[in-house]
MARBA-3410 file (N, C-alpha, C, O; in Angstrom, 1 decimal):
150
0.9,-1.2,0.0,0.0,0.0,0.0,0.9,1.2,0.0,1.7,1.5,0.9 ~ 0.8,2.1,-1.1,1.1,3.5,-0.9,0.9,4.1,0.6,-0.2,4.3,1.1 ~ 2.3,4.3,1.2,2.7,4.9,2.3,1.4,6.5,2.4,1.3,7.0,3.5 ~ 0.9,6.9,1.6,-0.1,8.1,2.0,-1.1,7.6,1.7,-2.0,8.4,1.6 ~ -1.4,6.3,1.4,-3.3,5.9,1.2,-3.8,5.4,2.2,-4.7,4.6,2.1
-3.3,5.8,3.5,-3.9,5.9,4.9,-4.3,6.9,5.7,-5.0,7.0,6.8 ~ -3.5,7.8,4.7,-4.3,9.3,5.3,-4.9,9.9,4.4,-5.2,11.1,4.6 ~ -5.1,9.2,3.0,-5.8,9.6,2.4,-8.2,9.4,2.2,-8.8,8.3,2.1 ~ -8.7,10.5,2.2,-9.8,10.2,2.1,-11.0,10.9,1.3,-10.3,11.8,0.9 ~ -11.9,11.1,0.8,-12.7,11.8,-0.1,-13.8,12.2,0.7,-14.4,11.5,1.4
-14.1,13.6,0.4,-15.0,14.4,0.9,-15.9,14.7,0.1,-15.8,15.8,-0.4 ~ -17.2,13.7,-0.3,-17.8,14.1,-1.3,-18.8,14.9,-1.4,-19.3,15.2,-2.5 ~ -19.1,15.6,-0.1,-20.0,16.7,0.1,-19.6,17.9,-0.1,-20.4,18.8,-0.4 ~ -17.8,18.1,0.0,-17.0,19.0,-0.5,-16.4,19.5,-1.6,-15.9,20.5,-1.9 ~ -16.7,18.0,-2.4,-15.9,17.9,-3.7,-14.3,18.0,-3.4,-13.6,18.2,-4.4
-13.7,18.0,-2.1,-12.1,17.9,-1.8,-11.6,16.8,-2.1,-12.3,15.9,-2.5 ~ -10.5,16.5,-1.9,-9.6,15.4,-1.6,-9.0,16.3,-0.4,-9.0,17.5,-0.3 ~ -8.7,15.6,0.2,-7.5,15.8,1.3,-6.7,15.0,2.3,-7.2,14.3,3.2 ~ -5.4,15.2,2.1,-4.6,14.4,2.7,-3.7,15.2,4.3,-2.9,16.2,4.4 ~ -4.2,14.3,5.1,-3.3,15.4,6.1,-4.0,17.2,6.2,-5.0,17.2,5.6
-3.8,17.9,6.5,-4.4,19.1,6.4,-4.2,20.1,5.0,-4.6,21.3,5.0 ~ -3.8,19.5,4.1,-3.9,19.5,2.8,-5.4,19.6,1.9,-6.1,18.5,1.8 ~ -5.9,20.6,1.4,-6.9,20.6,0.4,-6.2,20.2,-1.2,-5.1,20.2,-1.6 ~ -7.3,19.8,-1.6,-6.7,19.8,-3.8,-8.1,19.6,-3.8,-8.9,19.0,-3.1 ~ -8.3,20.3,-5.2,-9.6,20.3,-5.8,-9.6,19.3,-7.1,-8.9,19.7,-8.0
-10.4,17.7,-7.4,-10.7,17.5,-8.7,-10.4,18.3,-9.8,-10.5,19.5,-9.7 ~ -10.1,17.6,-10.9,-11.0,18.8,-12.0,-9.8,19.9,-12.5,-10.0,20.3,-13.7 ~ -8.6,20.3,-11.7,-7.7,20.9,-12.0,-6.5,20.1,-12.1,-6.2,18.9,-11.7 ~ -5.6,21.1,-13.0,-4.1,19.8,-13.1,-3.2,21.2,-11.9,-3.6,22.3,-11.5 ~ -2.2,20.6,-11.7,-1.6,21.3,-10.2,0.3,20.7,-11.1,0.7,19.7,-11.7
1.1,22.0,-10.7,2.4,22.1,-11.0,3.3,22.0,-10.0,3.1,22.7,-9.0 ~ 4.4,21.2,-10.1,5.6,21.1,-9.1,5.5,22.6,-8.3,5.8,22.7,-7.0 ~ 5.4,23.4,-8.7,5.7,24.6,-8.0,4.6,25.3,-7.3,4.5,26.5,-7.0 ~ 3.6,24.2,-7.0,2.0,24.5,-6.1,1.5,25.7,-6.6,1.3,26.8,-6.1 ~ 1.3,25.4,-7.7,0.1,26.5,-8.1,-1.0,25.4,-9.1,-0.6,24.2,-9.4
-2.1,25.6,-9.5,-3.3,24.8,-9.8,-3.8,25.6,-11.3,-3.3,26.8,-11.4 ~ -4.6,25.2,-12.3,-5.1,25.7,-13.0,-6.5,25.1,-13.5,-6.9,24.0,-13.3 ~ -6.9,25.8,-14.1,-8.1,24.9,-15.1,-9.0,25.5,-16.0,-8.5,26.4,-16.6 ~ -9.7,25.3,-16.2,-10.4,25.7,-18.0,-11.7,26.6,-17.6,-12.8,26.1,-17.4 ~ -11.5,28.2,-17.6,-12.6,28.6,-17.2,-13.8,28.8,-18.1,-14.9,29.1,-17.7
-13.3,28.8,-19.5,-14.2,28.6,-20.4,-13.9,29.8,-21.6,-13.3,30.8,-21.4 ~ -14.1,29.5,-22.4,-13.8,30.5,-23.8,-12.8,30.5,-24.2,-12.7,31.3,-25.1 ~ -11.5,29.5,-23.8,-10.3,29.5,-24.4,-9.4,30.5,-22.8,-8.2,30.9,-22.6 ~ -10.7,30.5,-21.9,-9.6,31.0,-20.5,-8.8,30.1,-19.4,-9.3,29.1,-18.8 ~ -8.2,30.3,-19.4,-7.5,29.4,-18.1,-7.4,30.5,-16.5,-7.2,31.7,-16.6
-7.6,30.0,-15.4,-7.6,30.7,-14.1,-6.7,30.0,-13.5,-6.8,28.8,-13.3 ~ -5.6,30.6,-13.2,-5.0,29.7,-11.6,-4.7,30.8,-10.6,-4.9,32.0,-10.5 ~ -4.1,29.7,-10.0,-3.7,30.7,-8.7,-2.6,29.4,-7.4,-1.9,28.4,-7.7 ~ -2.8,29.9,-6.3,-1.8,29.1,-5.6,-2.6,27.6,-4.7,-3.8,27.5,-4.3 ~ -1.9,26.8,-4.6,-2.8,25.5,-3.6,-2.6,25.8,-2.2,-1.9,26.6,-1.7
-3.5,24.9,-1.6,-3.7,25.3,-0.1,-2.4,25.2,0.6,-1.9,26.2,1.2 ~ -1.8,24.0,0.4,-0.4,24.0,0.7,0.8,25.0,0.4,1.7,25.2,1.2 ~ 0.8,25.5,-0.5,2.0,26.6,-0.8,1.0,28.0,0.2,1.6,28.9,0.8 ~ -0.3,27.9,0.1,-0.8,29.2,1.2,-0.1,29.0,2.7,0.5,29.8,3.5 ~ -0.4,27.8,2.9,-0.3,27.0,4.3,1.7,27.0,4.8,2.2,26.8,5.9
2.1,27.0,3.9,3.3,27.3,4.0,3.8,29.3,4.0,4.3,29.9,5.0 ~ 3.7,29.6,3.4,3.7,31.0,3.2,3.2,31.4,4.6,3.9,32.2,5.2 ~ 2.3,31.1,5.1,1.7,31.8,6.1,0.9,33.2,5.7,0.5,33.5,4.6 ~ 0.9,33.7,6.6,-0.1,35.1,6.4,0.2,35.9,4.6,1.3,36.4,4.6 ~ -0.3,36.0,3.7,0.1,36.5,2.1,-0.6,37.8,2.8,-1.7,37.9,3.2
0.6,38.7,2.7,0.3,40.3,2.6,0.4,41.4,1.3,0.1,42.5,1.4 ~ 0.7,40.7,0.1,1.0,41.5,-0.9,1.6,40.4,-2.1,2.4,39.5,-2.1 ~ 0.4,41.0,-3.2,0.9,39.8,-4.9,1.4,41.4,-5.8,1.0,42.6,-5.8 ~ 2.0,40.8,-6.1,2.9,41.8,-7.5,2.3,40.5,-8.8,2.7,39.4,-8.9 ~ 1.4,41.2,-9.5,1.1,40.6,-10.8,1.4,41.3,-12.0,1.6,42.5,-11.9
1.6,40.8,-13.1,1.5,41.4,-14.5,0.1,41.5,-15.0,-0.9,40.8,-15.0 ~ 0.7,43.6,-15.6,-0.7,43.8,-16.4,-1.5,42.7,-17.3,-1.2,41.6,-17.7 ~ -2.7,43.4,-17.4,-3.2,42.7,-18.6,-3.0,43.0,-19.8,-2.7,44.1,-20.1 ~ -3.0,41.7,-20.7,-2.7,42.3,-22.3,-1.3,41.7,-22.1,-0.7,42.1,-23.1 ~ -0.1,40.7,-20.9,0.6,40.6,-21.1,0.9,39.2,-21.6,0.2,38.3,-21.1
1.9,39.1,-22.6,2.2,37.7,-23.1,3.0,36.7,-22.3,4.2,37.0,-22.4 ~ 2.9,35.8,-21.7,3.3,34.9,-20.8,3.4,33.7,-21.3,2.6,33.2,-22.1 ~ 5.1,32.9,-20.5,5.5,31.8,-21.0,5.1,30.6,-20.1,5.2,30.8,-18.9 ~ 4.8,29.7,-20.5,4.3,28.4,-19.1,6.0,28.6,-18.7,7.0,29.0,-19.3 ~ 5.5,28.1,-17.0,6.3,27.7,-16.6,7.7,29.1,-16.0,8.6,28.7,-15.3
7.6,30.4,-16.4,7.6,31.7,-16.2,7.5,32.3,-15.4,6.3,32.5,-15.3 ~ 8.1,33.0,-14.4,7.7,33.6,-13.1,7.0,35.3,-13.9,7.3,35.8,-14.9 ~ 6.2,35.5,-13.0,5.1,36.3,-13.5,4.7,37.1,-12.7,3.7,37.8,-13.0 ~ 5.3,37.2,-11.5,5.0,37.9,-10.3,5.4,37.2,-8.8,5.7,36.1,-8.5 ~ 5.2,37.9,-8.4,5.5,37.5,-6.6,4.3,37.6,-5.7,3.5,38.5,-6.0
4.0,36.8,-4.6,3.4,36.6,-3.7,4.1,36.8,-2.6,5.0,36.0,-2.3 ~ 3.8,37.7,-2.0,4.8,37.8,0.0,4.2,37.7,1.0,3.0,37.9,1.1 ~ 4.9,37.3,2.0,3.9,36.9,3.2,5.1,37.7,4.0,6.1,38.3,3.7 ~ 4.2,37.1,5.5,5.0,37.5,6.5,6.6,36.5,6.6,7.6,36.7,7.2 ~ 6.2,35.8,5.9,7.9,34.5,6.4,8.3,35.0,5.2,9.0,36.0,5.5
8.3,35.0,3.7,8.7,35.2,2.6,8.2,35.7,1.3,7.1,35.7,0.9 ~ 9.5,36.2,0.6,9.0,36.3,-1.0,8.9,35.1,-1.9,9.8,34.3,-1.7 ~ 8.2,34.8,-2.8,7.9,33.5,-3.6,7.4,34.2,-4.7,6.6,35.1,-4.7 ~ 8.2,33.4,-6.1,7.5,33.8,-7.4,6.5,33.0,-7.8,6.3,31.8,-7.6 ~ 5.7,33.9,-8.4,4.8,32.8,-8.9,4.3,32.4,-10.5,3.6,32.9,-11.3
5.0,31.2,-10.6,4.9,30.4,-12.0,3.5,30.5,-12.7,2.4,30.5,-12.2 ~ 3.8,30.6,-13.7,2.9,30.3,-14.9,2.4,28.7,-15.2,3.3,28.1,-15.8 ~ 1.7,28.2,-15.1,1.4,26.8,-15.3,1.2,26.9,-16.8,1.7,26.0,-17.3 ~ 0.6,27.8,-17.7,0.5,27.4,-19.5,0.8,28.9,-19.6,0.8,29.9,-18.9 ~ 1.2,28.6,-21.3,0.9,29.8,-21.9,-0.1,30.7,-22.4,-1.2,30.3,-22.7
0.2,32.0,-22.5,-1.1,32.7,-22.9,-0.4,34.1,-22.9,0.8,34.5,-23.0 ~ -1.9,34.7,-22.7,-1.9,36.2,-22.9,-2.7,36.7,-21.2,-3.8,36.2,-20.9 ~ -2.3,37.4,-20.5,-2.9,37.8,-19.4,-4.3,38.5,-19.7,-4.1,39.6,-20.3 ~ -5.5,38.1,-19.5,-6.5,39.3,-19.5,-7.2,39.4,-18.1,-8.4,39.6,-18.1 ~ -6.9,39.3,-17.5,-7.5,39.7,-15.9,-6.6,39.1,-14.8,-6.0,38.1,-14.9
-6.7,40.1,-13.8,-5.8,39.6,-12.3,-7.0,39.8,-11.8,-8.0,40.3,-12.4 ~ -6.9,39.5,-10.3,-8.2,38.9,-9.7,-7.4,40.6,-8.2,-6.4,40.7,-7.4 ~ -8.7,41.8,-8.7,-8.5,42.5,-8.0,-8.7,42.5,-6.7,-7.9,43.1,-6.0 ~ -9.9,41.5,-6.1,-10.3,41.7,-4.8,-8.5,41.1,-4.0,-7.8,41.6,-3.1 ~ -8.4,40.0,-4.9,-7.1,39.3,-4.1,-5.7,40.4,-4.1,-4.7,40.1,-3.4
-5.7,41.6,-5.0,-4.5,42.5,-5.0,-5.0,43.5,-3.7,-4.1,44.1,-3.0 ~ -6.0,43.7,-3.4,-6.9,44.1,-2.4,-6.5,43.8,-1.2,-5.9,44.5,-0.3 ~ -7.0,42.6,-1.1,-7.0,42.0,0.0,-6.3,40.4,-0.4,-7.0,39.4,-0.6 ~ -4.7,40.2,-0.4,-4.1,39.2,-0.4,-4.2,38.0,0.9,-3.3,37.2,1.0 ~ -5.1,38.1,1.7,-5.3,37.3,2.6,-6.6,36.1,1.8,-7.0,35.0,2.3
-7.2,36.8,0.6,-8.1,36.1,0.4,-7.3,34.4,-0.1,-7.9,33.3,0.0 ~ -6.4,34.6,-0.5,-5.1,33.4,-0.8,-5.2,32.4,0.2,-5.2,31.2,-0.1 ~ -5.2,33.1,1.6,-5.3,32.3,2.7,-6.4,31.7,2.8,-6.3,30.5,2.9 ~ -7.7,32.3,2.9,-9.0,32.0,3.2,-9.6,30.7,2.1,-10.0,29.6,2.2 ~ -9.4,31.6,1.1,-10.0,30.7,-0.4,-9.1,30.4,-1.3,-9.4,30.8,-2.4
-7.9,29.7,-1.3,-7.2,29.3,-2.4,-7.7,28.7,-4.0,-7.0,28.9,-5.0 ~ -9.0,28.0,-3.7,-9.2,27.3,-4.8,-10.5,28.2,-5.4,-11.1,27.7,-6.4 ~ -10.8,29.2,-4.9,-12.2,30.1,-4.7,-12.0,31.3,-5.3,-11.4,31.5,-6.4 ~ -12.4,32.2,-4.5,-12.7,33.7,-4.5,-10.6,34.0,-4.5,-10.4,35.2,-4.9 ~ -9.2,33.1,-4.1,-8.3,33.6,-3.9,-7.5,33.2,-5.3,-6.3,33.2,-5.2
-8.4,32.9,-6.9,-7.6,33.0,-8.1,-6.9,34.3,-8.4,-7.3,35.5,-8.3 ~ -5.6,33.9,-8.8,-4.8,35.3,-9.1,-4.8,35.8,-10.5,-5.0,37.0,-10.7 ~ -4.7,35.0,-11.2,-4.6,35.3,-12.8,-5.7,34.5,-13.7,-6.2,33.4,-13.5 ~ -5.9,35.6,-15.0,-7.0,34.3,-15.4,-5.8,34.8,-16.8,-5.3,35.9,-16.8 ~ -5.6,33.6,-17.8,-5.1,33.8,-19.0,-5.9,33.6,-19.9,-6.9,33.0,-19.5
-5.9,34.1,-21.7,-6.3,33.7,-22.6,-5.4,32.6,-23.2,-4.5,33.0,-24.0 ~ -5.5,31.2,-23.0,-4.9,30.2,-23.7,-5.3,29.4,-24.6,-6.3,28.7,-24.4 ~ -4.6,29.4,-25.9,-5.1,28.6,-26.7,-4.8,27.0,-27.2,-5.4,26.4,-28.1 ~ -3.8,26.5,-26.2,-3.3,25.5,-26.0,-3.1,24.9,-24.6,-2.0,24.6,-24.1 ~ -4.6,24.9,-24.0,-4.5,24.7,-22.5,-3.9,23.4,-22.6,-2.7,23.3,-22.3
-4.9,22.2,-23.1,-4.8,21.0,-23.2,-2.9,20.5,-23.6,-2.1,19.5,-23.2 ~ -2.7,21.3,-24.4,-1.1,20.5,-25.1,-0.1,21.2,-23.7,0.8,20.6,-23.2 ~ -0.6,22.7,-23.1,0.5,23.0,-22.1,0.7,21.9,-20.6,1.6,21.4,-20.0 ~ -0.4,21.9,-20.5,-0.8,21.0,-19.3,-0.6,19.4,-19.2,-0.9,18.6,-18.3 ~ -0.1,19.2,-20.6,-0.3,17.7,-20.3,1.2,16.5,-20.1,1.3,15.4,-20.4
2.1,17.8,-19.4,2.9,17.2,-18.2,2.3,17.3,-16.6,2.7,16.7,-15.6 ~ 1.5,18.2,-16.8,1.6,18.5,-15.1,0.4,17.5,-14.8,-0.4,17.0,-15.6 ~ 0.6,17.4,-13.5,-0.2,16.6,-12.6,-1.8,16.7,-12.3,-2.3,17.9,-12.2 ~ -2.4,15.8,-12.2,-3.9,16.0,-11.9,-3.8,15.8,-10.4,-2.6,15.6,-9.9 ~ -5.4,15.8,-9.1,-4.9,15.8,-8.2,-4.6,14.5,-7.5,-4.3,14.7,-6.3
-4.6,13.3,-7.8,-4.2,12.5,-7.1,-2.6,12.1,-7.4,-1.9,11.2,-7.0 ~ -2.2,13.1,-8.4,-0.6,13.1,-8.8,0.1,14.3,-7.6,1.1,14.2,-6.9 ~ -0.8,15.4,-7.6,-0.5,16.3,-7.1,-0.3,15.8,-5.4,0.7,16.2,-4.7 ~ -1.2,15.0,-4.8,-1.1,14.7,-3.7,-0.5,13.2,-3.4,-0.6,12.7,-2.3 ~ 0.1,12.8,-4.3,1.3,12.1,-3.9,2.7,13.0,-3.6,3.5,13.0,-2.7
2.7,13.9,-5.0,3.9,14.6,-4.7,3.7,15.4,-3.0,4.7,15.6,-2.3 ~ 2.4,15.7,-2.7,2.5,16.2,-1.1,3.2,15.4,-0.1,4.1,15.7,0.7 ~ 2.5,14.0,-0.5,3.4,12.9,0.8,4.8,12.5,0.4,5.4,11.6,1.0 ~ 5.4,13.0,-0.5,7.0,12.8,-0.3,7.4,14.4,-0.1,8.6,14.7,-0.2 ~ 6.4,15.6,0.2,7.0,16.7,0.5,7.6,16.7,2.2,8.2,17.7,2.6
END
């Protein structure tokens, strides 16, 4: 038995997985570098950070994002997230074109903490090749293996 399929369990009232005090959401693919993305529709993609890179970071006081209208490489640092313990860049999971940052969260960067997978999305891109960028990165029960050898 996989050494984490004992603390692993499904919350189907939540739609979570969670392992240990770990959230991951179905439905999204999730990047070595804990950030999440997924298909918001029209050729958009949304991500932002996982519960765990919040939960690590501790208190997020301030995101530095790129305007909109900017052209971005997967895999690309694109801005920073800071907390009270540290500065962290934050990767690009695909390519695209930036058309919206998620103002409440440049607002109020605590919403990171509160709602990671919610109301605390940081960027939404225009991608035209969600499917071919994403199809190294991890879905979540890839994602939450890589947690139990974190």
């Amino acid at each position: 038995m996989h050494r984490a399929a004992g603390r692993r369990y499904r919350n189907y009232r939540q739609g979570l997985l969670t392992m240990a005090a770990y959230k991951v959401l179905p439905g999204r693919v999730y990047t070595s570098e804990d950030t999440w993305a997924y298909q918001a529709g029209n050729g958009k993609i949304r991500f932002g950070i996982t519960d765990y890179a919040q939960q690590q970071l501790k208190e997020i006081v301030y995101l530095d994002l790129p305007a909109a209208g900017k052209a971005v490489a997967k895999g690309a640092s694109i801005g920073e997230v800071e907390s009270i313990k540290s500065v962290s860049d934050l990767y690009c999971p695909a390519g695209g074109t930036v058309s919206a940052i998620n103002q409440a969260a440049v607002e109020d960067p605590a919403l990171l903490n509160r709602d990671p997978y919610g109301e605390g999305w940081i960027v939404e891109l225009d991608c035209p090749d969600f499917a071919g960028d994403v199809a190294d990165q991890m879905d979540s029960e890839g994602y939450m293996a890589l947690l139990a050898d974190k």
